[in-house]
Structures are given as C-alpha cells and as structure tokens.
Gaussian input, Z-matrix of N, CA and C with variables (Angstrom, degrees):
# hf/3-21g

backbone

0 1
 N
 C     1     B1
 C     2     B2     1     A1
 N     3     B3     2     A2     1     D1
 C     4     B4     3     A3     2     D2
 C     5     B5     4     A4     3     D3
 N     6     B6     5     A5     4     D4
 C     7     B7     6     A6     5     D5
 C     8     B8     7     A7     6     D6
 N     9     B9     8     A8     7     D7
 C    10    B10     9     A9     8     D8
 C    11    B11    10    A10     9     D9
 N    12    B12    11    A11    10    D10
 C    13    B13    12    A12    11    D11
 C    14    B14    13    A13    12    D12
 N    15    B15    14    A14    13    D13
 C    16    B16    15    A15    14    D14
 C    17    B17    16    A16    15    D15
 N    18    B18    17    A17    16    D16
 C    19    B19    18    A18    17    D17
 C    20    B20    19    A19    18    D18
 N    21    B21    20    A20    19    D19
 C    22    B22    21    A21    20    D20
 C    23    B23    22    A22    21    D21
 N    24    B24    23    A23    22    D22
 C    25    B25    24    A24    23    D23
 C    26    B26    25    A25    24    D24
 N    27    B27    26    A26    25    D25
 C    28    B28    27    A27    26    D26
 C    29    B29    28    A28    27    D27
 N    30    B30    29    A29    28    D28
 C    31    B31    30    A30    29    D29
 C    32    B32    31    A31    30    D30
 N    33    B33    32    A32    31    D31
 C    34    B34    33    A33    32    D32
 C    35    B35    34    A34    33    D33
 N    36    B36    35    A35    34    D34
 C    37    B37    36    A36    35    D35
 C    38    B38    37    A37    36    D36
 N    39    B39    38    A38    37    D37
 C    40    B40    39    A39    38    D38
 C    41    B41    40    A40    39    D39
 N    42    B42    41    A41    40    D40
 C    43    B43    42    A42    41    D41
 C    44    B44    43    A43    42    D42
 N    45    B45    44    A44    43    D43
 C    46    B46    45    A45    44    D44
 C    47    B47    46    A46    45    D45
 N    48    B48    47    A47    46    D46
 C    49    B49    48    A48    47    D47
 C    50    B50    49    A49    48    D48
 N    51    B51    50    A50    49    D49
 C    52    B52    51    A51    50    D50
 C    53    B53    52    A52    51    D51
 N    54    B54    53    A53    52    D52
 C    55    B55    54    A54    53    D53
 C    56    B56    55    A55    54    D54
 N    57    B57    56    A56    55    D55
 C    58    B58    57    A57    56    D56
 C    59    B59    58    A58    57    D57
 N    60    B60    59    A59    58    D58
 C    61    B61    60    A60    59    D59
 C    62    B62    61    A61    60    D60
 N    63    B63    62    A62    61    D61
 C    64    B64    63    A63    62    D62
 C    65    B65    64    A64    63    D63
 N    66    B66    65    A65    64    D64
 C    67    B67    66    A66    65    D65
 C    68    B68    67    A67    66    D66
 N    69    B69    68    A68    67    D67
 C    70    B70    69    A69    68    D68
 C    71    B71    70    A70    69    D69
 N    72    B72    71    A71    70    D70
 C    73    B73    72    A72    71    D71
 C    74    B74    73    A73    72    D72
 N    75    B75    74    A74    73    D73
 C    76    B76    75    A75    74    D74
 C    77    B77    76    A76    75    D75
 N    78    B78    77    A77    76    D76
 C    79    B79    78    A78    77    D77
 C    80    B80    79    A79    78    D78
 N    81    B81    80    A80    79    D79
 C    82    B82    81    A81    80    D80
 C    83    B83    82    A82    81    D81
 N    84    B84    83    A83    82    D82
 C    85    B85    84    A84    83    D83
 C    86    B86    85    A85    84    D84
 N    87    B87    86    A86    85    D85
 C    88    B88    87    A87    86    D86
 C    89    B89    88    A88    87    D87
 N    90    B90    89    A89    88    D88
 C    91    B91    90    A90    89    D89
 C    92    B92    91    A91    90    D90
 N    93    B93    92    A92    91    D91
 C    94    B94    93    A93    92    D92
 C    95    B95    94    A94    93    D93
 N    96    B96    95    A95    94    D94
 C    97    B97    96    A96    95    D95
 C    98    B98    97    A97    96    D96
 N    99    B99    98    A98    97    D97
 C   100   B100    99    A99    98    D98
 C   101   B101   100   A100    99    D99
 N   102   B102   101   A101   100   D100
 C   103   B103   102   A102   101   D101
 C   104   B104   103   A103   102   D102
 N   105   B105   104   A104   103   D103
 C   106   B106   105   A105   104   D104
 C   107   B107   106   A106   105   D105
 N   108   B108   107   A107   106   D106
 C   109   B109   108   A108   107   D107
 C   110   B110   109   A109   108   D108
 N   111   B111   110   A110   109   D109
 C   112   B112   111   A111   110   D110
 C   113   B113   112   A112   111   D111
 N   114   B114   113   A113   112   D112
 C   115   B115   114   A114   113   D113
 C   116   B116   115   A115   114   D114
 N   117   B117   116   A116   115   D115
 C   118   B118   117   A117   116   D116
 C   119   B119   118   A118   117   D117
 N   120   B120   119   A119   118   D118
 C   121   B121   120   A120   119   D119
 C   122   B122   121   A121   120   D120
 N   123   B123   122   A122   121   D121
 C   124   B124   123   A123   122   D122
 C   125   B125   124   A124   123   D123
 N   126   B126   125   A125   124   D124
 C   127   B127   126   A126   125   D125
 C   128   B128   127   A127   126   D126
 N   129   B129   128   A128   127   D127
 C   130   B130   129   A129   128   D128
 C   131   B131   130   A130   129   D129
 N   132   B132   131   A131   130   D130
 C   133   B133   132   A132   131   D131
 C   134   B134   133   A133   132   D132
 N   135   B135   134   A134   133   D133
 C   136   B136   135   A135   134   D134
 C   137   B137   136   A136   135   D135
 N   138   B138   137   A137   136   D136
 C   139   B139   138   A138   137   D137
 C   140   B140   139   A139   138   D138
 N   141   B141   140   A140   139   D139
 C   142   B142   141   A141   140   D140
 C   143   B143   142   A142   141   D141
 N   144   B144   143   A143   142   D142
 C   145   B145   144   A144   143   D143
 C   146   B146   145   A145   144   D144
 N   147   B147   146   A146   145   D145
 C   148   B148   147   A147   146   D146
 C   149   B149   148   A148   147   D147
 N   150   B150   149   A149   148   D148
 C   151   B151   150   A150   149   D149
 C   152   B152   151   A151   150   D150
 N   153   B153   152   A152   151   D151
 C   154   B154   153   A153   152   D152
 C   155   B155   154   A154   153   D153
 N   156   B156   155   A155   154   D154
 C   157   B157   156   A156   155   D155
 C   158   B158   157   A157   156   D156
 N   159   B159   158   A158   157   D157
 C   160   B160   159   A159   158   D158
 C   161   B161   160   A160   159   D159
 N   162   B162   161   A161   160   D160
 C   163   B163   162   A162   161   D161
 C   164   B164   163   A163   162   D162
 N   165   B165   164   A164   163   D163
 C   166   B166   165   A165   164   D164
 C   167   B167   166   A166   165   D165
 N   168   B168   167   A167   166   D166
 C   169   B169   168   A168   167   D167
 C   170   B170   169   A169   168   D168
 N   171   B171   170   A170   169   D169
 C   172   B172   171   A171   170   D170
 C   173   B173   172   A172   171   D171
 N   174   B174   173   A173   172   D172
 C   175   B175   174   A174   173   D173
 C   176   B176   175   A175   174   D174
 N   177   B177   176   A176   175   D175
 C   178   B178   177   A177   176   D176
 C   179   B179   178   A178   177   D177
 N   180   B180   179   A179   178   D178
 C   181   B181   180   A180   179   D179
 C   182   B182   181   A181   180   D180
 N   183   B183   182   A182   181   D181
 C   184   B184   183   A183   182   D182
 C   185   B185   184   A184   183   D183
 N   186   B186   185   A185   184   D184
 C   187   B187   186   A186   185   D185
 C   188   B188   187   A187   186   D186
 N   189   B189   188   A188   187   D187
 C   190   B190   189   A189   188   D188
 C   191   B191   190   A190   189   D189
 N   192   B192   191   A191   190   D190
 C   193   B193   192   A192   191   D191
 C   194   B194   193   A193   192   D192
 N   195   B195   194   A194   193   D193
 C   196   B196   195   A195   194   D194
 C   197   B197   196   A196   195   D195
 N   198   B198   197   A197   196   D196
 C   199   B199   198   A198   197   D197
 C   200   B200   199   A199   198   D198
 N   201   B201   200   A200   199   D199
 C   202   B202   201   A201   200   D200
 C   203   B203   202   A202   201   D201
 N   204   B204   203   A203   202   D202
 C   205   B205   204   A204   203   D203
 C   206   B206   205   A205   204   D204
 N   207   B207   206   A206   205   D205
 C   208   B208   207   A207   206   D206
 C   209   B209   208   A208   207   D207
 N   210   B210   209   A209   208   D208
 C   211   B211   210   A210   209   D209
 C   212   B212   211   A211   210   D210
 N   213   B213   212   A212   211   D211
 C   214   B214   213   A213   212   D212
 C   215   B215   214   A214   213   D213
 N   216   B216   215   A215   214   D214
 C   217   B217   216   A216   215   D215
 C   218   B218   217   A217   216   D216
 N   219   B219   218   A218   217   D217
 C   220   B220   219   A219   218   D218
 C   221   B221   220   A220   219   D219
 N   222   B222   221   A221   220   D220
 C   223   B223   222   A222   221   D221
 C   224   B224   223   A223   222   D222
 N   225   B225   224   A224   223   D223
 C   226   B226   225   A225   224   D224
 C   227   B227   226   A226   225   D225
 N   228   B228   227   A227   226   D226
 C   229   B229   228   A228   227   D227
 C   230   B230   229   A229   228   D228
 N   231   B231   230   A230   229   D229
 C   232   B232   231   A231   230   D230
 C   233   B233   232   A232   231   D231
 N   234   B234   233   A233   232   D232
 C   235   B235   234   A234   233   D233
 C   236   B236   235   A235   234   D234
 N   237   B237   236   A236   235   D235
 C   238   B238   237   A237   236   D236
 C   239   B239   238   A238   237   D237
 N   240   B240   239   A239   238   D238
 C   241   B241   240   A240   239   D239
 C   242   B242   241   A241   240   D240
 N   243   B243   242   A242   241   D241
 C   244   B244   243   A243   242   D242
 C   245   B245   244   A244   243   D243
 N   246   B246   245   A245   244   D244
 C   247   B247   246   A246   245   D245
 C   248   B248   247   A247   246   D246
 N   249   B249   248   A248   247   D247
 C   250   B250   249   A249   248   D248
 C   251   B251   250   A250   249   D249
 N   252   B252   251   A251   250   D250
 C   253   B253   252   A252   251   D251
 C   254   B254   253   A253   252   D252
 N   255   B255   254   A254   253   D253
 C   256   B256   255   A255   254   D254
 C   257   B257   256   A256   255   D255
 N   258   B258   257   A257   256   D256
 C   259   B259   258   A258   257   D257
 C   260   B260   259   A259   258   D258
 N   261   B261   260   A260   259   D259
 C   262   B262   261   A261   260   D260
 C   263   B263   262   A262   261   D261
 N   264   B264   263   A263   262   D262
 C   265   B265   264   A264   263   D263
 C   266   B266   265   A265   264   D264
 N   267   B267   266   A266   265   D265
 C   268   B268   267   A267   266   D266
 C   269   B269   268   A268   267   D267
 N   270   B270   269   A269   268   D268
 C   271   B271   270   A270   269   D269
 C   272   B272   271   A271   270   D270
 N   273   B273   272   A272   271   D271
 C   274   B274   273   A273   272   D272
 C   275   B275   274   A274   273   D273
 N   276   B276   275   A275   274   D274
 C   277   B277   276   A276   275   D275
 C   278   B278   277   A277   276   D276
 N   279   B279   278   A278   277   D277
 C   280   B280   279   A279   278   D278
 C   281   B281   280   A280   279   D279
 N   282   B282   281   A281   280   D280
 C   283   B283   282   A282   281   D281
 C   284   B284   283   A283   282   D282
 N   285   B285   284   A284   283   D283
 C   286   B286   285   A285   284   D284
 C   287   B287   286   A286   285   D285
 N   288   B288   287   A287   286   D286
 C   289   B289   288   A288   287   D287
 C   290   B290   289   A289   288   D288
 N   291   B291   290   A290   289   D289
 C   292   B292   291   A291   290   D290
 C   293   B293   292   A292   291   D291
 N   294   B294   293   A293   292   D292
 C   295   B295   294   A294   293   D293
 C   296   B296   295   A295   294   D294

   B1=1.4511
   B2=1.5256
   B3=1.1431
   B4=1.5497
   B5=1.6771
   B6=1.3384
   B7=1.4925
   B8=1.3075
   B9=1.5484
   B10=1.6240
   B11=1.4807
   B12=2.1031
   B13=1.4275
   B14=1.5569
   B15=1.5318
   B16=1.0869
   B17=1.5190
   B18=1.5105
   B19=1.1865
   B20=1.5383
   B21=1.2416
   B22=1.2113
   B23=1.8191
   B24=1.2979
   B25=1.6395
   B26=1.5352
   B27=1.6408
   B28=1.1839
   B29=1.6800
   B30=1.2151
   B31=0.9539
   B32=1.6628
   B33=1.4847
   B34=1.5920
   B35=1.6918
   B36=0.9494
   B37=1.6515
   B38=1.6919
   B39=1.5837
   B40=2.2220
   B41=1.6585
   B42=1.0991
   B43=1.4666
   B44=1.1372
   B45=1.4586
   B46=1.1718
   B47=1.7683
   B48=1.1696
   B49=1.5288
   B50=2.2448
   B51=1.2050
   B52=1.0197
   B53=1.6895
   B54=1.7241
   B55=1.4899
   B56=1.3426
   B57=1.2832
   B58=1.3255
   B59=1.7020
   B60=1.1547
   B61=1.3945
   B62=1.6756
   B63=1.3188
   B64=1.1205
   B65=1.5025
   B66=1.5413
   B67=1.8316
   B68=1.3395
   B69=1.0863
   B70=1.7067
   B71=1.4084
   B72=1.3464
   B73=1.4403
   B74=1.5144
   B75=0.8723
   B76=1.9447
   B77=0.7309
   B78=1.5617
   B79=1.6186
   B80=1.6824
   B81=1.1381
   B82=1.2864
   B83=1.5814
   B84=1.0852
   B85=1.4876
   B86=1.4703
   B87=1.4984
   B88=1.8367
   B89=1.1279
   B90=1.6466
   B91=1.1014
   B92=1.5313
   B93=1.3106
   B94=1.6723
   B95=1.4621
   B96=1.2557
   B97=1.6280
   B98=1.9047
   B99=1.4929
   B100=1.1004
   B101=1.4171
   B102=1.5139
   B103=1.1738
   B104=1.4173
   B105=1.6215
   B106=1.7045
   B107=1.5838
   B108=1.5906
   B109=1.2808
   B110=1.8765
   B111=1.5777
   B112=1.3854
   B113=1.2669
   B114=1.7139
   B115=1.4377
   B116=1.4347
   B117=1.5145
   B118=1.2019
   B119=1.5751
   B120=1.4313
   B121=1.8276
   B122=1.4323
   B123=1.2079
   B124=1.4298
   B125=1.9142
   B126=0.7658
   B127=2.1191
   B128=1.4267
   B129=1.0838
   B130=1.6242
   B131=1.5928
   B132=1.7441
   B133=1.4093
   B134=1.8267
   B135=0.9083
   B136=1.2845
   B137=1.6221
   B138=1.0925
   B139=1.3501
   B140=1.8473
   B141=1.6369
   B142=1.0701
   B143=1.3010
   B144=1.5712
   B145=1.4783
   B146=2.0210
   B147=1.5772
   B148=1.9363
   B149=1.6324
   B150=1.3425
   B151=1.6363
   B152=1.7751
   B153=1.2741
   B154=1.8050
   B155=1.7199
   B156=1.4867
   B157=1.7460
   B158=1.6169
   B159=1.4697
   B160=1.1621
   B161=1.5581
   B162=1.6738
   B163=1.4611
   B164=1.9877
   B165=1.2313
   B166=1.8485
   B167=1.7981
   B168=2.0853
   B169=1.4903
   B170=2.0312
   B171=0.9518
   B172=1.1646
   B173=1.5110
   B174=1.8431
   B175=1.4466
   B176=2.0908
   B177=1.1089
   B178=1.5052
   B179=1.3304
   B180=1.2216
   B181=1.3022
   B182=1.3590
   B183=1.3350
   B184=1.5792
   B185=1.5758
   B186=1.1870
   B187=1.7160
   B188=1.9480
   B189=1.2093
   B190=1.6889
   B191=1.7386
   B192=1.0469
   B193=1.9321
   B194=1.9517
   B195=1.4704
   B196=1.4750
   B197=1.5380
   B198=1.8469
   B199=1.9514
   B200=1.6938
   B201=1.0804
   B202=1.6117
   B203=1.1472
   B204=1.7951
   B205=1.3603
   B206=1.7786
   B207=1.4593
   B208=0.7995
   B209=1.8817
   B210=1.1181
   B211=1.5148
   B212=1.6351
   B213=0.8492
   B214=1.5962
   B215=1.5674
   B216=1.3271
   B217=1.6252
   B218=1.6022
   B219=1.3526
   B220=1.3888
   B221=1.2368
   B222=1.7182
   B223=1.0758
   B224=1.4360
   B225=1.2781
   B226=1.8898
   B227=1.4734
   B228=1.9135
   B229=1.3393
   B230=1.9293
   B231=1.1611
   B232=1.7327
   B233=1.7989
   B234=1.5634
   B235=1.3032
   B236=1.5949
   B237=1.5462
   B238=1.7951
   B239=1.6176
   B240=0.9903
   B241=1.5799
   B242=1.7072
   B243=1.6816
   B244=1.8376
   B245=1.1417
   B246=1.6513
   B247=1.2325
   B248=1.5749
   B249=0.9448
   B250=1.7111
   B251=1.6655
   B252=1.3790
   B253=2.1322
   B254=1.5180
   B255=1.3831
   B256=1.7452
   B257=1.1955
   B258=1.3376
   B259=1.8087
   B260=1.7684
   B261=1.0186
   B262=1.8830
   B263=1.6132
   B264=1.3748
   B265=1.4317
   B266=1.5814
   B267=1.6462
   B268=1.8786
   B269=1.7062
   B270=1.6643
   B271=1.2783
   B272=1.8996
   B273=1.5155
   B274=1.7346
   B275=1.7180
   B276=0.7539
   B277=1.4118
   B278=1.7010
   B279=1.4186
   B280=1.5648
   B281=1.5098
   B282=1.7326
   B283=0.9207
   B284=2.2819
   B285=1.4552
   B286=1.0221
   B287=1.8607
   B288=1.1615
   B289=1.2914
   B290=1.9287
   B291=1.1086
   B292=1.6432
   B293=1.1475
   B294=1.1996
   B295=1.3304
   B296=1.7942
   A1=112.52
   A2=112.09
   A3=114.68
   A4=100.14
   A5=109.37
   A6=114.69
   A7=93.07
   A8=132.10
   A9=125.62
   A10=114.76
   A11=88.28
   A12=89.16
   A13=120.43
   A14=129.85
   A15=121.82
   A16=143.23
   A17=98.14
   A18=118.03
   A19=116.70
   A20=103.87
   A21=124.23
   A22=109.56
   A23=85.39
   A24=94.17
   A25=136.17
   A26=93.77
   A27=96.94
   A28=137.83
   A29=117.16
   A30=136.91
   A31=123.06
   A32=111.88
   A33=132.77
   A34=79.84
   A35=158.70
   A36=159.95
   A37=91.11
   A38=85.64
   A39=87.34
   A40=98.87
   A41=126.92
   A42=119.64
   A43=122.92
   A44=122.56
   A45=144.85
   A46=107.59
   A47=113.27
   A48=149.17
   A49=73.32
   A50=104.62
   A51=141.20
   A52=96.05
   A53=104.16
   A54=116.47
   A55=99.68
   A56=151.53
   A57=142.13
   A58=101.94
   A59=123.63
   A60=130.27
   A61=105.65
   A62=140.72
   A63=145.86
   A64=104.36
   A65=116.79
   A66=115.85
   A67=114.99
   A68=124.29
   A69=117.99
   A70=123.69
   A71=126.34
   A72=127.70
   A73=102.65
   A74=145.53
   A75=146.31
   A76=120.20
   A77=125.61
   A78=120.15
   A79=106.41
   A80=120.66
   A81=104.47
   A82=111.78
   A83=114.75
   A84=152.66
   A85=87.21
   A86=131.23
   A87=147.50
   A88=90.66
   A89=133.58
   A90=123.54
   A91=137.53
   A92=125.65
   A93=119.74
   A94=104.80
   A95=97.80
   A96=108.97
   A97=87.91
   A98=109.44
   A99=122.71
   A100=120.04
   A101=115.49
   A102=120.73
   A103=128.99
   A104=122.05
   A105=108.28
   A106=100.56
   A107=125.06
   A108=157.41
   A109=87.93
   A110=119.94
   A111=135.03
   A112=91.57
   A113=138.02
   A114=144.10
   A115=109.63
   A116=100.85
   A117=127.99
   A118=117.39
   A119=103.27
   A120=117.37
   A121=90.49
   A122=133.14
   A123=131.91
   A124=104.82
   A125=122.19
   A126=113.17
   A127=99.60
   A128=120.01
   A129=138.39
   A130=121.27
   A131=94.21
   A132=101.27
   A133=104.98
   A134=124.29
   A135=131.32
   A136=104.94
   A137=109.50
   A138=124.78
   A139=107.47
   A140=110.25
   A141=105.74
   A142=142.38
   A143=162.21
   A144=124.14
   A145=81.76
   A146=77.29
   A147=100.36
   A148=91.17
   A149=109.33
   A150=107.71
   A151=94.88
   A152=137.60
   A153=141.84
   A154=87.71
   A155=120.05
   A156=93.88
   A157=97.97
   A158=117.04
   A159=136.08
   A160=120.19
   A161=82.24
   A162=109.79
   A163=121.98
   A164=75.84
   A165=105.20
   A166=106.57
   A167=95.73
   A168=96.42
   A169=91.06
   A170=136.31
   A171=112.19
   A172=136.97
   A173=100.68
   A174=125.93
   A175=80.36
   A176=126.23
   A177=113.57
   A178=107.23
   A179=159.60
   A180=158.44
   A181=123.35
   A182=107.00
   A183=127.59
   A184=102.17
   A185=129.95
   A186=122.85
   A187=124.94
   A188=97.69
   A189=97.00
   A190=85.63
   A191=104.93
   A192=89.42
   A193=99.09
   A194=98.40
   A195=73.49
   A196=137.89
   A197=79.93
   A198=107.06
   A199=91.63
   A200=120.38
   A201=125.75
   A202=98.95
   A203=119.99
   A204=129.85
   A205=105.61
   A206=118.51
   A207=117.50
   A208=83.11
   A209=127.92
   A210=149.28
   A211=109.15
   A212=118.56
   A213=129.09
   A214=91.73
   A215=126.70
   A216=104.04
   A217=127.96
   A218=115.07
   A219=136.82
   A220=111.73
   A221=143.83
   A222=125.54
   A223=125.13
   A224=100.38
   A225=123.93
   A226=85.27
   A227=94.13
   A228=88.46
   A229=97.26
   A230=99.15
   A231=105.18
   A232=94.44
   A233=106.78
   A234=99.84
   A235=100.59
   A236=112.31
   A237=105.62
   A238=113.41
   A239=103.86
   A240=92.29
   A241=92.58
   A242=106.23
   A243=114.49
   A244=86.70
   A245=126.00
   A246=161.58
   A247=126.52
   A248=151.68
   A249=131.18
   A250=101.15
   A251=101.66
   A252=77.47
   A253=107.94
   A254=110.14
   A255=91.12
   A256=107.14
   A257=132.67
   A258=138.03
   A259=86.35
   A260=131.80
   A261=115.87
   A262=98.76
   A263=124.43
   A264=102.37
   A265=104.90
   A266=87.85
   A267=111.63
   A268=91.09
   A269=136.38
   A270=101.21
   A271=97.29
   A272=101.81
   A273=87.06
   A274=100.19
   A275=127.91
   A276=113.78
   A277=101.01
   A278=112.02
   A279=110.04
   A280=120.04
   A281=120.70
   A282=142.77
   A283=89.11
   A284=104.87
   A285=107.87
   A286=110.17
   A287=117.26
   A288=117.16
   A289=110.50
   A290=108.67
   A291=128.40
   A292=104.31
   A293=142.63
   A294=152.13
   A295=111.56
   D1=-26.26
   D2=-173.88
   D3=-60.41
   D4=-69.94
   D5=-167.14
   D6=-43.92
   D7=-60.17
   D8=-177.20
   D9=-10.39
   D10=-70.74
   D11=-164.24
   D12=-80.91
   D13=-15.47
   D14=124.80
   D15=22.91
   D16=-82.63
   D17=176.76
   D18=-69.69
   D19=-30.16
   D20=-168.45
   D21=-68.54
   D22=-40.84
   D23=170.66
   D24=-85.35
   D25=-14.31
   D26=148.97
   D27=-100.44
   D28=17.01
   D29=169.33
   D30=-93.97
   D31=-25.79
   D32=-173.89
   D33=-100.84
   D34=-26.59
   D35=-164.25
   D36=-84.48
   D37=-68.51
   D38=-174.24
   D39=-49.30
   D40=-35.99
   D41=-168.13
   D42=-79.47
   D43=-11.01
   D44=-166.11
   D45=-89.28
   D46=-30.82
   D47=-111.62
   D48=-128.86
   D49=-79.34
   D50=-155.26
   D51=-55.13
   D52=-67.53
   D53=179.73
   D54=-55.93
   D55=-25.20
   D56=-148.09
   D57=-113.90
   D58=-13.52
   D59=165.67
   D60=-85.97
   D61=-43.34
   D62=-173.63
   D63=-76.94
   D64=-37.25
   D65=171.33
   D66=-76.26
   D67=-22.12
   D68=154.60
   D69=-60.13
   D70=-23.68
   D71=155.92
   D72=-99.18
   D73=-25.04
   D74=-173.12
   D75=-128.63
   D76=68.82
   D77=-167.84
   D78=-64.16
   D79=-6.01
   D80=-168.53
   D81=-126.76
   D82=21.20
   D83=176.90
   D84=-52.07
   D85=143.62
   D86=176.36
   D87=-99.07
   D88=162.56
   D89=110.19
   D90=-132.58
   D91=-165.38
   D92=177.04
   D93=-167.09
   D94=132.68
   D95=-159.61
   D96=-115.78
   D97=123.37
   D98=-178.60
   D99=-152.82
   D100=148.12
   D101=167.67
   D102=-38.17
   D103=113.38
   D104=-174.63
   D105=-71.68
   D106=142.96
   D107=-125.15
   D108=-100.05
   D109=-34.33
   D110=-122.99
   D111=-138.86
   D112=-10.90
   D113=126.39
   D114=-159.64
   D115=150.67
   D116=-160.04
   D117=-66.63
   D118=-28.55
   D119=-169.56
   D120=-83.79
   D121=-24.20
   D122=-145.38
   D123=-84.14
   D124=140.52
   D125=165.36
   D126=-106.54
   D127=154.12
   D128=149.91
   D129=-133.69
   D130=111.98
   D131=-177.89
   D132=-76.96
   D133=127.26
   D134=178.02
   D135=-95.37
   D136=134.91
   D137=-152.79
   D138=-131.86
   D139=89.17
   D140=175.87
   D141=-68.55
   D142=75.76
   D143=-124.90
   D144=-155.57
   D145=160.55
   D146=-176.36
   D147=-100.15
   D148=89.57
   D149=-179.28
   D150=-149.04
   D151=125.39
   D152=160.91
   D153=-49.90
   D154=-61.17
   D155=-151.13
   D156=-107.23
   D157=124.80
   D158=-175.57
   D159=-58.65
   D160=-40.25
   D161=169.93
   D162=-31.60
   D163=-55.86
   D164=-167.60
   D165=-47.10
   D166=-45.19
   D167=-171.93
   D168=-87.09
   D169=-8.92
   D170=169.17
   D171=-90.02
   D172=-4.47
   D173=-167.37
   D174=-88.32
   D175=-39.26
   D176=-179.82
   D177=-76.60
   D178=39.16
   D179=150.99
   D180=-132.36
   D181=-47.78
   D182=-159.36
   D183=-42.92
   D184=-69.81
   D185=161.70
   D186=-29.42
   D187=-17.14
   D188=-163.25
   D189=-113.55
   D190=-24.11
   D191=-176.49
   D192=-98.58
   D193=-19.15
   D194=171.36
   D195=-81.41
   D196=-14.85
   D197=169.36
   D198=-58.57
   D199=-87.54
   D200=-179.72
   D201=6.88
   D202=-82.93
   D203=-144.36
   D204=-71.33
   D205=-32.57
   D206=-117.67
   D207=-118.71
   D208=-14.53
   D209=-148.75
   D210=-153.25
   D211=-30.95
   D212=-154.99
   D213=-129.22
   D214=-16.83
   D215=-176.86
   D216=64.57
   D217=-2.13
   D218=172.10
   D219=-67.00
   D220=103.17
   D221=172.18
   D222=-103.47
   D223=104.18
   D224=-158.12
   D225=-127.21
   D226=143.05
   D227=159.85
   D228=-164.39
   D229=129.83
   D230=-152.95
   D231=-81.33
   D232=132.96
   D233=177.08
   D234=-126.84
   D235=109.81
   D236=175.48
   D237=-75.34
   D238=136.28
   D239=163.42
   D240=-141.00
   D241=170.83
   D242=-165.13
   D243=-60.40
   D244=170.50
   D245=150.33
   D246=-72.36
   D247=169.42
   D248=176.42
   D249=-66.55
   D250=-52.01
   D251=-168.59
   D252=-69.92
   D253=-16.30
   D254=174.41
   D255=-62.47
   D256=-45.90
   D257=-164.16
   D258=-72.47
   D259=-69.99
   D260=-167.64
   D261=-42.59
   D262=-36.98
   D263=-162.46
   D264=-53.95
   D265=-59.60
   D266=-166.77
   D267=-45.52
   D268=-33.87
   D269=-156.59
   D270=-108.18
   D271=7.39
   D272=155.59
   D273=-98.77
   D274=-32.25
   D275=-173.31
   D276=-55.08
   D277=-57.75
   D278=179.48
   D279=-33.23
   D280=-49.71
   D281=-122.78
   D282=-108.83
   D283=-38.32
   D284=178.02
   D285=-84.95
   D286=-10.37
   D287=-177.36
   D288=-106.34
   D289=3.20
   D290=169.17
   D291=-118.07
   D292=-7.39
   D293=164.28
   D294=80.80

C-alpha cells in the first residue's frame, strides 16, 4: 500500500503542478482529478475552462505532462473540455444562427 499511496502523491503533485500552469492563462478554469475509465494506473485531470479553442489549454501543458509520463513515470493526462458558460455561449450562438 505504501508504494500505492506514493504514487498517489505524486500524481496529486503533477496535478497541482499542472492546474497552476493552466490558472495563469484561466483563472477560472474547474478542475477534477480522476481515474482514466480505459486504465486503471492512468489519472485524468479534467480540465474545466470558458475558452472556444480547447487546443490553446492543451498547447500550455501538453510538453510538461508528457515529460511526467514519459520521464517521471507519472501517469497524468490533462483532458479540457468547455465549462458551463463556454457551452451557453456555443448553444445561444447555435440557437441564434438556426433561428
């Protein structure tokens, strides 16, 4: 169990690490650090944020979490998806352009 929790702490460290690079561009960015669904060793920080290109919050990490995985043995892997006011924008914008 030790090594478990271990790992565990270095995984809430990468996330720590991780959220605090993405709140310097998104201060208002959510997040939730969870087991990936698709393997068990794996984490996925889920990354809430009011941003159109998803891209943008993954172009600020994507080098430093792949160091993690890839150097560090940390298996993190940051997933953004919109935030609620990003989704109201997209569904008045939808909603005004279908009339």
């Amino acid at each position: 169990m030790a090594a478990n929790s271990g790992s565990y702490r270095r995984v809430q460290h990468a996330a720590r690490e991780l959220r605090a690079t993405i709140l310097e561009k998104h201060p208002n960015a959510r997040f939730r650090l969870a087991r990936a669904a698709d393997e068990w060793r794996s984490w996925n920080l889920w990354t809430m944020v009011d941003a159109e290109d998803l891209d943008e919050v993954s172009d600020l990490v994507t080098e430093r979490a792949l160091n993690m995985r890839v150097e560090e043995g940390i298996p993190i892997h940051v997933v953004p998806i919109r935030g609620r006011d990003a989704q109201a924008g997209a569904l008045s914008a939808t909603s005004r352009k279908t009339g």
